[in-house]
C-alpha angles and dihedrals in degrees: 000000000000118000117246132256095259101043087063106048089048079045089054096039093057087045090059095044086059087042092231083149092190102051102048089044079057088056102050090039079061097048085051097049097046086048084055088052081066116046094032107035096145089056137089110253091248101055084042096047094059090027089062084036097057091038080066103028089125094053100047088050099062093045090048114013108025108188101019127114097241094178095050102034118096118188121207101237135136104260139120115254133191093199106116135257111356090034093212116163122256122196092277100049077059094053093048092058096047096059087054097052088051098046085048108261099118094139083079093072133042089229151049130240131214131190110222136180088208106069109094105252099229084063094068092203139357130202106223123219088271091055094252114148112234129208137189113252075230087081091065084063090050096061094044087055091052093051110034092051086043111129097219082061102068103123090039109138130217131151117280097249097062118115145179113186138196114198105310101338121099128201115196099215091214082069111032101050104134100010101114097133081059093043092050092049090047091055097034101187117205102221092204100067087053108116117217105231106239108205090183116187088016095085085060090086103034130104125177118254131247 
């Protein structure tokens, strides 16, 4: 029996507040996933898992990544991608590849990914000296964001207390599941002062992967 989505964001979000990063990434890897279920339930985890990932890309951008380009950027990890023709990874190829590395399926990507409170947020991701890809806990919050306004997930239960919160602003879970058209006019992102993340020489070394 799979856990619902409310049970893992509120999962996630005590995981946060322990700071336990990994698992709580895990959790909302999980929210995100079973949303896909939903919305998606003709398609293989993978496609759905990007696909739920790129319907919401502005939201999780605001929530994880304020200020970055998250259509246009391609980072040069080593994951596989399904964006033709170059096949360079998007954000949600990462993530992807993320949730697979958490739930043990490693063997499906040629590196290892941490969550860490210490990569500046506007970065989106950095490759450490070991190669392993680092992403903001931020992200975590991101996910959370895609999955809790997500319409499919009107009816989701948590307790009343918790939160996710954007500025000053602060949205009681037990009361915004689903409203993502609200949420989106509330942030209002102009796209035009997004910045496209540029990883320069990285991509030297990069190929793309299957």
């Amino acid at each position: 029996m799979r856990m619902a989505v409310g049970a893992a964001v509120k999962q996630s979000l005590e995981q946060w507040d322990r700071k336990i990063w990994d698992v709580a990434m895990l959790h909302a890897c999980t929210a995100v996933d079973d949303t896909g279920r939903k919305r998606y339930p003709t398609v293989g985890v993978g496609a759905r898992f990007r696909k739920v990932v790129r319907d919401s890309l502005d939201i999780y951008g605001v929530m994880a990544t304020p200020g970055v380009d998250l259509e246009a950027t391609r980072f040069p990890v080593a994951v596989r991608s399904d964006l033709v023709p170059e096949k360079r990874p998007d954000i949600a190829d990462v993530l992807y590849g993320v949730h697979r590395w958490l739930h043990g399926h490693g063997d499906e990507s040629a590196v290892a990914f941490e969550i860490s409170p210490y990569v500046n947020a506007t970065a989106a991701l950095r490759i450490a000296n070991d190669g392993k890809v680092q992403l903001p806990k931020s992200a975590i919050l991101g996910l959370l964001a895609v999955a809790v306004f997500a319409p499919e997930n009107k009816g989701e239960t948590i307790p009343p207390d918790y939160q996710l919160s954007w500025f000053d602003h602060v949205f009681f879970i037990s009361v915004w599941w689903g409203w993502q058209d609200h949420f989106r006019e509330i942030v209002n992102v102009d796209r035009s002062s997004l910045v496209t993340l540029d990883y320069g020489d990285s991509w030297n070394q990069w190929a793309p992967v299957g």
